[in-house]
PDB file of N, CA, C and O in Angstrom:
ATOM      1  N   UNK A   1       4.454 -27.973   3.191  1.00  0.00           N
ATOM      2  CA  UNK A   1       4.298 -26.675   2.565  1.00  0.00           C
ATOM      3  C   UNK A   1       3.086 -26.734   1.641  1.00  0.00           C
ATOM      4  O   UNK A   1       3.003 -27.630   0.802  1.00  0.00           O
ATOM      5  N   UNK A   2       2.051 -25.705   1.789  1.00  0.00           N
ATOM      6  CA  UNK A   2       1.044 -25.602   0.812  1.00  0.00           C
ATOM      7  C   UNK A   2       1.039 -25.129  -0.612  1.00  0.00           C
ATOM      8  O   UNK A   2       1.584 -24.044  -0.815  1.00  0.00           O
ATOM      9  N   UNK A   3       0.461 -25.825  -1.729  1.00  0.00           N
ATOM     10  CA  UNK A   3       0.786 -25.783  -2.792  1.00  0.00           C
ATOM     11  C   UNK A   3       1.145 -24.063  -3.358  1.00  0.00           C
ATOM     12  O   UNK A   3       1.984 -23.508  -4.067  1.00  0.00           O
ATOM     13  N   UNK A   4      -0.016 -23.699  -2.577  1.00  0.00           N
ATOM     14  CA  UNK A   4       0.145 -21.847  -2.966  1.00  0.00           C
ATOM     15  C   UNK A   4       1.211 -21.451  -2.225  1.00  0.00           C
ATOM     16  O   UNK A   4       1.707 -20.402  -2.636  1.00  0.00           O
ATOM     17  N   UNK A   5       1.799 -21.992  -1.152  1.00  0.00           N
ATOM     18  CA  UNK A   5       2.856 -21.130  -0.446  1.00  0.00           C
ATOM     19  C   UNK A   5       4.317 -21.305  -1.792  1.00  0.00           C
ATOM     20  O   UNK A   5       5.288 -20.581  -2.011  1.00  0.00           O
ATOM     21  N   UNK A   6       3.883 -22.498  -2.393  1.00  0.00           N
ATOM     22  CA  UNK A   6       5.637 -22.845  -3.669  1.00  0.00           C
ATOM     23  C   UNK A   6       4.925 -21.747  -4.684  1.00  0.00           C
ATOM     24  O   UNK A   6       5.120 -22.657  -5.489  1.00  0.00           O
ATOM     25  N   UNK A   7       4.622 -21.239  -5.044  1.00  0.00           N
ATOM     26  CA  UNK A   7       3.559 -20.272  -6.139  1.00  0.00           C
ATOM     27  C   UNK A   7       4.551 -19.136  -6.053  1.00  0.00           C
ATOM     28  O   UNK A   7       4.500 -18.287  -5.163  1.00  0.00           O
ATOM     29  N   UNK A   8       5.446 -19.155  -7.003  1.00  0.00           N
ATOM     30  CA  UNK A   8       6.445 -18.084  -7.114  1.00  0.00           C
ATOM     31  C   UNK A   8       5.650 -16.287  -6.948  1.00  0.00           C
ATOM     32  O   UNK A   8       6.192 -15.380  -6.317  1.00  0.00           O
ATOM     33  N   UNK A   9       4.315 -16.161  -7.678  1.00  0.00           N
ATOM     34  CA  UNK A   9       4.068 -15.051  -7.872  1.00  0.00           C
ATOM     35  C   UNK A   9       3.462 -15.309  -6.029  1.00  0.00           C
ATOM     36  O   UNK A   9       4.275 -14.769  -5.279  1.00  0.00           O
ATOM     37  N   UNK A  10       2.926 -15.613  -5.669  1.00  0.00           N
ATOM     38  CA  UNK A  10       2.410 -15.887  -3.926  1.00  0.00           C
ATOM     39  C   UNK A  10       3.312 -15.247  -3.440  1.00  0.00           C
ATOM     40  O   UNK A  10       2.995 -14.135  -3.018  1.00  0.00           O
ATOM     41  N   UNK A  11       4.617 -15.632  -3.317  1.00  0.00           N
ATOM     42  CA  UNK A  11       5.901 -15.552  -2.360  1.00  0.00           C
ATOM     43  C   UNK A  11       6.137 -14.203  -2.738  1.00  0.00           C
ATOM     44  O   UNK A  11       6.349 -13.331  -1.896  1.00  0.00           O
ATOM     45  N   UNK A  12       6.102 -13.915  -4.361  1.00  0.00           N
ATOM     46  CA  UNK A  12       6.581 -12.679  -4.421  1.00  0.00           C
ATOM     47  C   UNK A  12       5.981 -11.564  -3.456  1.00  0.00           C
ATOM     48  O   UNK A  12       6.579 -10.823  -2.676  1.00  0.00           O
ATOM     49  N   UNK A  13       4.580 -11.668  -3.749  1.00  0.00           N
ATOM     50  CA  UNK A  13       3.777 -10.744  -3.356  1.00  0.00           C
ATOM     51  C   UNK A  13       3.503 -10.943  -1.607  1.00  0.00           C
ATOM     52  O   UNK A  13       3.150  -9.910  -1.038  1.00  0.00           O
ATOM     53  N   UNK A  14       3.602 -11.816  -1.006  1.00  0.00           N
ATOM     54  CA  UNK A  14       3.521 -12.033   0.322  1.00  0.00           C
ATOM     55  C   UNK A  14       4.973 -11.090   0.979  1.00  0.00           C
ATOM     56  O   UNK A  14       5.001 -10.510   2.065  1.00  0.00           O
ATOM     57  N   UNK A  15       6.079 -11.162  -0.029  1.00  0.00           N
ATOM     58  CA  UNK A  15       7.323 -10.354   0.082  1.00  0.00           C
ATOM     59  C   UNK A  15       7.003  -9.307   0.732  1.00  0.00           C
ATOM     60  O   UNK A  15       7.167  -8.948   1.898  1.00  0.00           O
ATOM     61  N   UNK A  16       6.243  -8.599  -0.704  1.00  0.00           N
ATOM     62  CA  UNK A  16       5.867  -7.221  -1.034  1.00  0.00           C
ATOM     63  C   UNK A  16       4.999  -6.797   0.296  1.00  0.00           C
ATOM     64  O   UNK A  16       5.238  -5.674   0.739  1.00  0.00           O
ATOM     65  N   UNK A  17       4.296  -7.365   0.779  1.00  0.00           N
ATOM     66  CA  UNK A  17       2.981  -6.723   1.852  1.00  0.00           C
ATOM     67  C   UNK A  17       4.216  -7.131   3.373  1.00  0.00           C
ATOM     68  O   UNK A  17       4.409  -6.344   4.300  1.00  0.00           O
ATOM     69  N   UNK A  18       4.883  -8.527   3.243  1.00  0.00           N
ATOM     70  CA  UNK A  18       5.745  -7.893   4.334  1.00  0.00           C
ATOM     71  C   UNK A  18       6.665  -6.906   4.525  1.00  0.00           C
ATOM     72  O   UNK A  18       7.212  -6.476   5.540  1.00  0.00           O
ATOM     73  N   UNK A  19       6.732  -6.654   3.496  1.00  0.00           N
ATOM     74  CA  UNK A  19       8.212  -5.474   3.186  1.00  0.00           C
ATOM     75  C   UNK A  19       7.286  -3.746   3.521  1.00  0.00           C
ATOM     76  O   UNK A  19       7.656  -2.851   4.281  1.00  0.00           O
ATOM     77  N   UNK A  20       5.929  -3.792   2.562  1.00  0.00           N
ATOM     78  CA  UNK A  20       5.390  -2.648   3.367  1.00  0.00           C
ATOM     79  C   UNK A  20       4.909  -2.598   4.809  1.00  0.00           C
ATOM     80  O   UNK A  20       4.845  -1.572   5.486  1.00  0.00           O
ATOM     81  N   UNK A  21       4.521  -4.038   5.268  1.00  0.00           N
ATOM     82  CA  UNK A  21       3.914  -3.819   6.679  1.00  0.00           C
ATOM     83  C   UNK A  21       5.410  -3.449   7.797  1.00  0.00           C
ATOM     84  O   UNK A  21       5.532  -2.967   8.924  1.00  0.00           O
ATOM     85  N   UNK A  22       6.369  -3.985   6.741  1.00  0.00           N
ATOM     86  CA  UNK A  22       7.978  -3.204   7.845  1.00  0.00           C
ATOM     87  C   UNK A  22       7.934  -1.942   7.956  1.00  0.00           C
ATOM     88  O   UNK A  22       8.181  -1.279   8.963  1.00  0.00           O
ATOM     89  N   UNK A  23       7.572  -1.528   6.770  1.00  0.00           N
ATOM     90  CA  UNK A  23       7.905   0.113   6.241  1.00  0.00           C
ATOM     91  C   UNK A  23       6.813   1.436   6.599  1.00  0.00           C
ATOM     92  O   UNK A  23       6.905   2.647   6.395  1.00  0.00           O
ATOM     93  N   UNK A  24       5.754   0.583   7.225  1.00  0.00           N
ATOM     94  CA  UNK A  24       4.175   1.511   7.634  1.00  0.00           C
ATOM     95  C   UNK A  24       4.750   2.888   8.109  1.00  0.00           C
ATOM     96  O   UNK A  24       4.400   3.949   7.593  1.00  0.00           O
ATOM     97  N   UNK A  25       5.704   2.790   9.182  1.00  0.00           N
ATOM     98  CA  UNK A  25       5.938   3.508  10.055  1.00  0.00           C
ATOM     99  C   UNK A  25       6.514   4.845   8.822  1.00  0.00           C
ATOM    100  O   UNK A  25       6.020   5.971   8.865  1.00  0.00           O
ATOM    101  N   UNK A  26       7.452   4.514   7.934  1.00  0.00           N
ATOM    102  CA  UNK A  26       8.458   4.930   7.419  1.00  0.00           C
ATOM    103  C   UNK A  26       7.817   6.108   6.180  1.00  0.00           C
ATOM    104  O   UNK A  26       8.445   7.139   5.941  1.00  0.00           O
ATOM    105  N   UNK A  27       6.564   5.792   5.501  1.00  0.00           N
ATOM    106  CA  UNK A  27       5.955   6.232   4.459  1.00  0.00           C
ATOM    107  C   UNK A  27       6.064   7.937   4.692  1.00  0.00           C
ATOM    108  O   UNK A  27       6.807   8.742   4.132  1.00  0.00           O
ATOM    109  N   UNK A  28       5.047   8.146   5.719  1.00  0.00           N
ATOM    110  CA  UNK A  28       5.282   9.374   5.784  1.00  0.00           C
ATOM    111  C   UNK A  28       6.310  10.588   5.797  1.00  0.00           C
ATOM    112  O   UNK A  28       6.067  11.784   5.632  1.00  0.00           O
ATOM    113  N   UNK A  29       7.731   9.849   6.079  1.00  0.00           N
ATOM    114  CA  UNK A  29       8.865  10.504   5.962  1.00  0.00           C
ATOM    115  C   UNK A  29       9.603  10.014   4.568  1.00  0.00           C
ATOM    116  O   UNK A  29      10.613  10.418   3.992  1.00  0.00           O
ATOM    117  N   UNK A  30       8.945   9.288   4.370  1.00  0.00           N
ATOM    118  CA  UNK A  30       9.560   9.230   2.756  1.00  0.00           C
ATOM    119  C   UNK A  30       9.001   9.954   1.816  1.00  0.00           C
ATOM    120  O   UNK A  30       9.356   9.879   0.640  1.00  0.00           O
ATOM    121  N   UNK A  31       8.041  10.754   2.250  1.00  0.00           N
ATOM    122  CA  UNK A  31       7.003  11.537   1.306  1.00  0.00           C
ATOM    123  C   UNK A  31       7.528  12.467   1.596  1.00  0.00           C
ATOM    124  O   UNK A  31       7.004  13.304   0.861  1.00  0.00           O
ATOM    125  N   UNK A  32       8.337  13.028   2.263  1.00  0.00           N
ATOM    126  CA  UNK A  32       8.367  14.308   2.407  1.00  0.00           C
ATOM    127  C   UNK A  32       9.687  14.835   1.976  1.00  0.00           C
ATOM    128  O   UNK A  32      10.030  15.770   2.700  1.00  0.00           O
ATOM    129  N   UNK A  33      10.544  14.553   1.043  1.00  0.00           N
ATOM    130  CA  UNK A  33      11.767  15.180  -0.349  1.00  0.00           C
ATOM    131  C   UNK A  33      11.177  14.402  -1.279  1.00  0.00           C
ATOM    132  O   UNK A  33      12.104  14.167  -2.054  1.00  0.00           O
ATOM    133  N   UNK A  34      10.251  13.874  -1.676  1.00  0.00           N
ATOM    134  CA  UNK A  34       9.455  13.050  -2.755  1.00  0.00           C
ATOM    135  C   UNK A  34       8.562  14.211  -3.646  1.00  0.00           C
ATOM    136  O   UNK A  34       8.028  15.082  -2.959  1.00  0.00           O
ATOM    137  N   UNK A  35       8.355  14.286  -5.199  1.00  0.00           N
ATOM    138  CA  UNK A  35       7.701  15.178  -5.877  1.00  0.00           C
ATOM    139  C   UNK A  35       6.459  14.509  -5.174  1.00  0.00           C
ATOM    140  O   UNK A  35       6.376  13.656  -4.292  1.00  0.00           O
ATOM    141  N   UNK A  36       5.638  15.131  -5.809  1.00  0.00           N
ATOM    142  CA  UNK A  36       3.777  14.992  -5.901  1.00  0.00           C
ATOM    143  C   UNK A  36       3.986  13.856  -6.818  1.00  0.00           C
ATOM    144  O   UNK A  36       4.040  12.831  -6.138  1.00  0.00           O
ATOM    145  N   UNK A  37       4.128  13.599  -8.098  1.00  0.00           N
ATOM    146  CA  UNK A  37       4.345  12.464  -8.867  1.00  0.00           C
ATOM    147  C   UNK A  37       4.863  11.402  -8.389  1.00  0.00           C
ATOM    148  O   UNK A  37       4.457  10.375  -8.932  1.00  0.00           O
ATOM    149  N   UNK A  38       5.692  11.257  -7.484  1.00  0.00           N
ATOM    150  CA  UNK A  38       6.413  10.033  -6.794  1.00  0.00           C
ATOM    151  C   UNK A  38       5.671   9.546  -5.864  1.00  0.00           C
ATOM    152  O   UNK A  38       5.641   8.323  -5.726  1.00  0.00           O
ATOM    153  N   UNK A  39       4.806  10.500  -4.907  1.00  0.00           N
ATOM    154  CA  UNK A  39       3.730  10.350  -4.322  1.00  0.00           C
ATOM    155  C   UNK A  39       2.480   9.355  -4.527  1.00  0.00           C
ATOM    156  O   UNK A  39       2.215   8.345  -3.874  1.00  0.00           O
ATOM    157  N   UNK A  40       1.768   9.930  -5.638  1.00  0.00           N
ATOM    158  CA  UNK A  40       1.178   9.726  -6.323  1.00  0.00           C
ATOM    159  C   UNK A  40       1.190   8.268  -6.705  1.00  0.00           C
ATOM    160  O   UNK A  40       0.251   7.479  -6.595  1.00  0.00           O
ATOM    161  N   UNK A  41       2.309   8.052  -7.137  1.00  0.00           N
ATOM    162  CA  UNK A  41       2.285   6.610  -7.634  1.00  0.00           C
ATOM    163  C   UNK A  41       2.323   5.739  -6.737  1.00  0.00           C
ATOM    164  O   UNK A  41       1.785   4.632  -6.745  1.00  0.00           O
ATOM    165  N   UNK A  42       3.344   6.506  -5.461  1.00  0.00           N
ATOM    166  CA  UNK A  42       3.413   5.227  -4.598  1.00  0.00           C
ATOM    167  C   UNK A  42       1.619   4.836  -4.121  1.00  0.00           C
ATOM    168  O   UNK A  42       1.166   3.695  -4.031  1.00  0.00           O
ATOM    169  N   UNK A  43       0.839   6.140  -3.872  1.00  0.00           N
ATOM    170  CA  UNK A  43      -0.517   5.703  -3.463  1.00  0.00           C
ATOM    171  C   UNK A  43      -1.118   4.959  -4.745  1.00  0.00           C
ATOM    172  O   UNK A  43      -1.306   3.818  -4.324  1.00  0.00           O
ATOM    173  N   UNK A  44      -1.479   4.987  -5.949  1.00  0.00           N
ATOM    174  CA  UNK A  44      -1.994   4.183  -6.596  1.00  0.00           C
ATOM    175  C   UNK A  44      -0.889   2.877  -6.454  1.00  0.00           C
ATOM    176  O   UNK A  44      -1.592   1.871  -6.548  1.00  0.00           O
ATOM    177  N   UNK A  45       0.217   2.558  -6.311  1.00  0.00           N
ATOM    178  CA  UNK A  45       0.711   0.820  -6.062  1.00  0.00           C
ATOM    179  C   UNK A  45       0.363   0.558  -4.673  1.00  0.00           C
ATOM    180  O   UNK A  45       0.062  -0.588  -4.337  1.00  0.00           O
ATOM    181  N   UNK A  46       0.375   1.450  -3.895  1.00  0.00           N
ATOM    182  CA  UNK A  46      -0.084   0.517  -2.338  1.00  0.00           C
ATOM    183  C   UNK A  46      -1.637  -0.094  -2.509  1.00  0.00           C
ATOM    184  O   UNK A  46      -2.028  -1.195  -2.123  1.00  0.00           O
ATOM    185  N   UNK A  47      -2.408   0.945  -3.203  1.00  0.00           N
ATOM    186  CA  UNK A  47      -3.750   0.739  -3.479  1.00  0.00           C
ATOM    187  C   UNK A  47      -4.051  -0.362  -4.392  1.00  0.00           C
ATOM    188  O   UNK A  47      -5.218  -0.754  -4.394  1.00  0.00           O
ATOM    189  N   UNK A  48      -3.151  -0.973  -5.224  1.00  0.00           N
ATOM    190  CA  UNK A  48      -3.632  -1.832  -5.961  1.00  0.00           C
ATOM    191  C   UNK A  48      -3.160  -3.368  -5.181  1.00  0.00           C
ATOM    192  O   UNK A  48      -3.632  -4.496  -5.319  1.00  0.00           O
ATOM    193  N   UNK A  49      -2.263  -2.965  -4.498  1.00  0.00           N
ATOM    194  CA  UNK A  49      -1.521  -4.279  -3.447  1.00  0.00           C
ATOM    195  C   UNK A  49      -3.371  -4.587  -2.885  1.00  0.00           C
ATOM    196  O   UNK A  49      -4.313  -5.247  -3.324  1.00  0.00           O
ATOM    197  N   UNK A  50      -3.126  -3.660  -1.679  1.00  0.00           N
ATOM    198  CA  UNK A  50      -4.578  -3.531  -1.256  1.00  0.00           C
ATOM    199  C   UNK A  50      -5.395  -4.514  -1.704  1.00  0.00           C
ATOM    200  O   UNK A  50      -5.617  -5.508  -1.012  1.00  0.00           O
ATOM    201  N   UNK A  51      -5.891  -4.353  -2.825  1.00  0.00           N
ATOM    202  CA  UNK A  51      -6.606  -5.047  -3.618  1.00  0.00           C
ATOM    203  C   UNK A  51      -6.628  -5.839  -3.969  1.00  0.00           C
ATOM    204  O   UNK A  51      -7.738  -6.343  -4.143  1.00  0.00           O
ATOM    205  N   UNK A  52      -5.547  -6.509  -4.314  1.00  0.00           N
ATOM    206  CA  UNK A  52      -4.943  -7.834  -4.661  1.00  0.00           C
ATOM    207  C   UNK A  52      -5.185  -8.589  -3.399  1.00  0.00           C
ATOM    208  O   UNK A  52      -6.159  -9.317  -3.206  1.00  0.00           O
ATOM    209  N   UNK A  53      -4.514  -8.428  -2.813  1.00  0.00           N
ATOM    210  CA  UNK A  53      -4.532  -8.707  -1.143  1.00  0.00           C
ATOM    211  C   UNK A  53      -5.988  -9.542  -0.634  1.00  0.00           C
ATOM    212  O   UNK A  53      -6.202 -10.749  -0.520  1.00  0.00           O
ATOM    213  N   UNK A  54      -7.060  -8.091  -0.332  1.00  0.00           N
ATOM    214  CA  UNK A  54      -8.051  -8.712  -0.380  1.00  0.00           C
ATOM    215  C   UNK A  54      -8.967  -9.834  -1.209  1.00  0.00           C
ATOM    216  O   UNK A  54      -9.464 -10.932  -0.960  1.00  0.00           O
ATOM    217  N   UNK A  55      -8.900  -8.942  -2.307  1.00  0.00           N
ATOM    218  CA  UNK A  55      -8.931 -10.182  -3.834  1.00  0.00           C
ATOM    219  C   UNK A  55      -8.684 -11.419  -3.647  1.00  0.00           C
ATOM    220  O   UNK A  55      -9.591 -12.250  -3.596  1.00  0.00           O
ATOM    221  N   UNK A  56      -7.515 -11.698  -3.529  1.00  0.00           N
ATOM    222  CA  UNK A  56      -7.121 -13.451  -3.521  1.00  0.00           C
ATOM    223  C   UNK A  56      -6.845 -13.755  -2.141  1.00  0.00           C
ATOM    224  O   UNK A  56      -5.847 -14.459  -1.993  1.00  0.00           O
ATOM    225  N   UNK A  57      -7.387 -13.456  -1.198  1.00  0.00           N
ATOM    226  CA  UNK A  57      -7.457 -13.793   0.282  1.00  0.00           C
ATOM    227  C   UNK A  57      -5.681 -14.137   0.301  1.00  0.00           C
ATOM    228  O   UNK A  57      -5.465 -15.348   0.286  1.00  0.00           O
ATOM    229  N   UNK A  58      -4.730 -13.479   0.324  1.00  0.00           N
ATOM    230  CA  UNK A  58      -3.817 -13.304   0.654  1.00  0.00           C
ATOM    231  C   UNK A  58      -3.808 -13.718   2.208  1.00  0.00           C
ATOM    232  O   UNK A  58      -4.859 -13.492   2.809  1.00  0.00           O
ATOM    233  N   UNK A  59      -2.544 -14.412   3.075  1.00  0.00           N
ATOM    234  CA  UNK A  59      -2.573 -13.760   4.394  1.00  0.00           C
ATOM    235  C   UNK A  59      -2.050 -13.090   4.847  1.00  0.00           C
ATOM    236  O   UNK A  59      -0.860 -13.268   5.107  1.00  0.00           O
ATOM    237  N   UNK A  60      -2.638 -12.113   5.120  1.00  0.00           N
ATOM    238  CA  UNK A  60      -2.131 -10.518   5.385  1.00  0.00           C
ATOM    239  C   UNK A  60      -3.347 -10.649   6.837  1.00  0.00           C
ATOM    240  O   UNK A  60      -4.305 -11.421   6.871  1.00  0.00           O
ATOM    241  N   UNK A  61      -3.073  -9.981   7.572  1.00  0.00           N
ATOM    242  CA  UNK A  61      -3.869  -9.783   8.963  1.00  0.00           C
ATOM    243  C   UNK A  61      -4.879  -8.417   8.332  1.00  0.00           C
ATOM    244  O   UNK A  61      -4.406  -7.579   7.564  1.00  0.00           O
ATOM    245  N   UNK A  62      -5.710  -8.402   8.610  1.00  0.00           N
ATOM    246  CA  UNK A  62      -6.818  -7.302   8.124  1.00  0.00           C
ATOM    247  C   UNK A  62      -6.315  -6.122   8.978  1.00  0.00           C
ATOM    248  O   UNK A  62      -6.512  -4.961   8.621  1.00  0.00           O
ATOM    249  N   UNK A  63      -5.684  -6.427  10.074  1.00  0.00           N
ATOM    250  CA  UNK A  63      -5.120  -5.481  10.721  1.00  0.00           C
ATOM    251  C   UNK A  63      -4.428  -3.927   9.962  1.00  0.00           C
ATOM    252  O   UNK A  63      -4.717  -2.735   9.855  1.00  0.00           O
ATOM    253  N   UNK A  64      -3.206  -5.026   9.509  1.00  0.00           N
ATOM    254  CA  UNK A  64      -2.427  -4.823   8.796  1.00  0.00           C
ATOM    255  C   UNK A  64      -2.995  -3.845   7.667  1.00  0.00           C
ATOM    256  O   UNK A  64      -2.615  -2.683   7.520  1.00  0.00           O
ATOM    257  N   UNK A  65      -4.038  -4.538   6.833  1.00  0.00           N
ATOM    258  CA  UNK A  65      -4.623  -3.846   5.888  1.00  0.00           C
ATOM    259  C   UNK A  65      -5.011  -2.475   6.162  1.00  0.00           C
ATOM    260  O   UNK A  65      -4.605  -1.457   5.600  1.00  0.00           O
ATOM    261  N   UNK A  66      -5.747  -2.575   6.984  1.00  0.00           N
ATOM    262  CA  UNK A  66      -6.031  -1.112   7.790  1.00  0.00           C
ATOM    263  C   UNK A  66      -5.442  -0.330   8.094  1.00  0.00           C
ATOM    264  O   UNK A  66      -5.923   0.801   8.168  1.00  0.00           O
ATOM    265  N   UNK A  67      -4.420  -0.528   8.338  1.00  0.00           N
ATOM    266  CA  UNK A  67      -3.332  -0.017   8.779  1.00  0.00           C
ATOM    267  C   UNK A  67      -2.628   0.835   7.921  1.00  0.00           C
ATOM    268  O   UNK A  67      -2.516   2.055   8.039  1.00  0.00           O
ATOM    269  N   UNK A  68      -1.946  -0.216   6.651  1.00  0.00           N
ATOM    270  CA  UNK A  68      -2.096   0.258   5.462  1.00  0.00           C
ATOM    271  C   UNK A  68      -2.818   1.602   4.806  1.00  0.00           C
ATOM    272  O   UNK A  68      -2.237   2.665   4.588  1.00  0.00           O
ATOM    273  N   UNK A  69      -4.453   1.267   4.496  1.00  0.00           N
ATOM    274  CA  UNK A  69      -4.969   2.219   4.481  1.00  0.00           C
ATOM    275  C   UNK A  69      -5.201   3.187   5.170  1.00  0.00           C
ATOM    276  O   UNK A  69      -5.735   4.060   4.486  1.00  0.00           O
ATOM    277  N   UNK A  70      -5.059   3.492   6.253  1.00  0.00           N
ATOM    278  CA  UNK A  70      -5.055   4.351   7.390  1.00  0.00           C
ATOM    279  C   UNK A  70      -3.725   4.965   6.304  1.00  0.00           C
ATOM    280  O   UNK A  70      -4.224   5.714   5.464  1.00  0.00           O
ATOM    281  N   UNK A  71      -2.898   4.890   6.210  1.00  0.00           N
ATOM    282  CA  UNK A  71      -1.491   5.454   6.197  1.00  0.00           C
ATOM    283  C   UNK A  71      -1.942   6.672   4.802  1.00  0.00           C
ATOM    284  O   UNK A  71      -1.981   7.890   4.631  1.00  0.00           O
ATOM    285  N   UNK A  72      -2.287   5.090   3.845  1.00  0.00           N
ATOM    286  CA  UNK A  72      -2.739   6.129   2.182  1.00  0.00           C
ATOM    287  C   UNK A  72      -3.261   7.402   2.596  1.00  0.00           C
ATOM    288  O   UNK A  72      -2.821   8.500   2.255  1.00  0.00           O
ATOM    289  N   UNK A  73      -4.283   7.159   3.398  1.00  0.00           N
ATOM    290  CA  UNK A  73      -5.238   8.515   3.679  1.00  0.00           C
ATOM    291  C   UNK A  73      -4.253   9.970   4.888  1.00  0.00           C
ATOM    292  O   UNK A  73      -4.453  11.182   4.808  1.00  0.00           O
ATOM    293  N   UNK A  74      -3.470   9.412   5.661  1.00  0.00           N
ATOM    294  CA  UNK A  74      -2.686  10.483   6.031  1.00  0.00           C
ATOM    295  C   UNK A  74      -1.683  10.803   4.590  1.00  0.00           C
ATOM    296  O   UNK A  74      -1.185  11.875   4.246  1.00  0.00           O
ATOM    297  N   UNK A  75      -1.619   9.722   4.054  1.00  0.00           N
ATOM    298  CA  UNK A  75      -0.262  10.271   3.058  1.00  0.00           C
ATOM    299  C   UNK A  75      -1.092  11.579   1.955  1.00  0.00           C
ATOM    300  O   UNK A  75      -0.585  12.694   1.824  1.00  0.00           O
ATOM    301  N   UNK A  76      -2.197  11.236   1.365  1.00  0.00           N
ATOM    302  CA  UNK A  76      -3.104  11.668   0.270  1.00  0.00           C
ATOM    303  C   UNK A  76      -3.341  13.484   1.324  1.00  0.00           C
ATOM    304  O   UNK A  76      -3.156  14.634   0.924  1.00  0.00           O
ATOM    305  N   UNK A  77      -3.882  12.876   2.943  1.00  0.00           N
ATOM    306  CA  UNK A  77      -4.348  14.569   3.490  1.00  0.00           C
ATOM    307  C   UNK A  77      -2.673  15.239   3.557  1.00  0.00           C
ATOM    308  O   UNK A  77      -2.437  16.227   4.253  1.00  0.00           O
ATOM    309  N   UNK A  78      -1.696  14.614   2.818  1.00  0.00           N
ATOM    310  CA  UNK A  78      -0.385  15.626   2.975  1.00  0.00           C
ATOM    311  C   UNK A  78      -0.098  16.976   1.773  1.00  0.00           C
ATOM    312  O   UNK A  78       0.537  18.029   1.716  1.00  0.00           O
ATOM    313  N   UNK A  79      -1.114  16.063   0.824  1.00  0.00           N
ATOM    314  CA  UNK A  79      -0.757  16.461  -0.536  1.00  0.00           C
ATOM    315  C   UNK A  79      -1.851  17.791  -0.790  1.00  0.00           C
ATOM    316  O   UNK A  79      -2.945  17.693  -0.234  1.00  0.00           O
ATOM    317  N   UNK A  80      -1.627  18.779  -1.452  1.00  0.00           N
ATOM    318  CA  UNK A  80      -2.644  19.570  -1.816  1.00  0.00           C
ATOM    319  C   UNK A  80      -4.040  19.382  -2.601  1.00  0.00           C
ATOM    320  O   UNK A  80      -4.250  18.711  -3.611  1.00  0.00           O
ATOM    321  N   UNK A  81      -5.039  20.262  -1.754  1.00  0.00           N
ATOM    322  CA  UNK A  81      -6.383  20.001  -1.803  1.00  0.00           C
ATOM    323  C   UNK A  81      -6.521  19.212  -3.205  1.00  0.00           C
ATOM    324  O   UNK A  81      -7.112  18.134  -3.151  1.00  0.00           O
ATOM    325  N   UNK A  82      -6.058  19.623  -4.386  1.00  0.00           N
ATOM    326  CA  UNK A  82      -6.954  18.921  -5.450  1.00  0.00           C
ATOM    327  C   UNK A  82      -6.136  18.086  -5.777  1.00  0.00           C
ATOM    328  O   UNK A  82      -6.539  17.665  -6.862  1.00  0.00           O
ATOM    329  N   UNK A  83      -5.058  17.481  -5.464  1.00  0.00           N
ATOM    330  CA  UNK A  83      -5.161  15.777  -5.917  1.00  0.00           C
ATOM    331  C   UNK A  83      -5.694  15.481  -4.535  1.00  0.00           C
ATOM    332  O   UNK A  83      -6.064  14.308  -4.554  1.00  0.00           O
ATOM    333  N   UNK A  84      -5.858  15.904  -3.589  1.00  0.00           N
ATOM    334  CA  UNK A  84      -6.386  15.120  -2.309  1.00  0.00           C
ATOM    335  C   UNK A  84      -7.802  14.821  -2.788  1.00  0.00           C
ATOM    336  O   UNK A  84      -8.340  13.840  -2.273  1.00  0.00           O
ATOM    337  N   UNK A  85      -8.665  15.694  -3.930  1.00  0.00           N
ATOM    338  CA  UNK A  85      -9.855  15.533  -4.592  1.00  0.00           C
ATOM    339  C   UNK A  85      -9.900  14.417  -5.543  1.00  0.00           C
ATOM    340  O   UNK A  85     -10.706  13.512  -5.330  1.00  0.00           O
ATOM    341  N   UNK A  86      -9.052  14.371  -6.672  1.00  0.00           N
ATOM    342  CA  UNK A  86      -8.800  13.400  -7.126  1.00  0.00           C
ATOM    343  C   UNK A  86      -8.241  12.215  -6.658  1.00  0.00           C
ATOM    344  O   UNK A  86      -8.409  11.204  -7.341  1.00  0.00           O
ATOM    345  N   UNK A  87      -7.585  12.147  -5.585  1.00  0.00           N
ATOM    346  CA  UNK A  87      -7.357  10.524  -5.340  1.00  0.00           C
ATOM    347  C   UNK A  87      -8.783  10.211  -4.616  1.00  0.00           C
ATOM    348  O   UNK A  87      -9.519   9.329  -5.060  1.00  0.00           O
ATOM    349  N   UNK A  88      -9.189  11.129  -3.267  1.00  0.00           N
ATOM    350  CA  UNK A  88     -10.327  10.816  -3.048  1.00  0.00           C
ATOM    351  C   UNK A  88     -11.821   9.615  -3.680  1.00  0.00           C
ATOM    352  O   UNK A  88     -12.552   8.741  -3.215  1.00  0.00           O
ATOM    353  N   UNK A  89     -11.552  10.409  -5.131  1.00  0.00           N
ATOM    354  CA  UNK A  89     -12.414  10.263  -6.010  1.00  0.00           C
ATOM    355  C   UNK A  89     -12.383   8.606  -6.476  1.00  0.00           C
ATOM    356  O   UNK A  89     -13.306   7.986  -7.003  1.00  0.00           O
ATOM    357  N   UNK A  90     -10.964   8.073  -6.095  1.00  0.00           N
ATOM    358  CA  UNK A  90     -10.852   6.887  -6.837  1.00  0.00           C
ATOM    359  C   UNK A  90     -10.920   6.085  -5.731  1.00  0.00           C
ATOM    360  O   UNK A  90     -10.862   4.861  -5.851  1.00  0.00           O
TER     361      UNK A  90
END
């Protein structure tokens, strides 16, 4: 076992990106009895995973990543024009 694979925060977060790459399919119907605020947040935490992800060369399949983001951006064109402006923006 590699030293980073025993790395409690590693495991956590390797959790986390398998638990969303289960759930890809699922986002879009979870958005939809969800406020705009619940929304919202979930896109800024997928987005910061994202990041992390790439950041510390995580292994995550780039696939995957894409995939991911592919999703943010259908989830964000669900929401009305001006937070679709403002998340855009970030």
């Amino acid at each position: 076992m590699e030293k980073r694979d025993r790395n409690p925060s590693f495991v956590l977060h390797r959790k986390e990106i398998l638990q969303v790459q289960n759930n890809i399919r699922d986002l879009l119907t979870w958005t939809k009895d969800k406020s705009e605020v619940e929304i919202v947040d979930l896109i800024l935490k997928l987005r910061e995973k994202l990041m992390r992800a790439r950041k510390h060369q995580l292994p995550v399949k780039e696939e995957l990543l894409v995939r991911l983001e592919q999703s943010i951006q259908t989830i964000i064109s669900s929401l009305p024009e001006d937070l679709q402006t403002l998340l855009h923006r970030q």
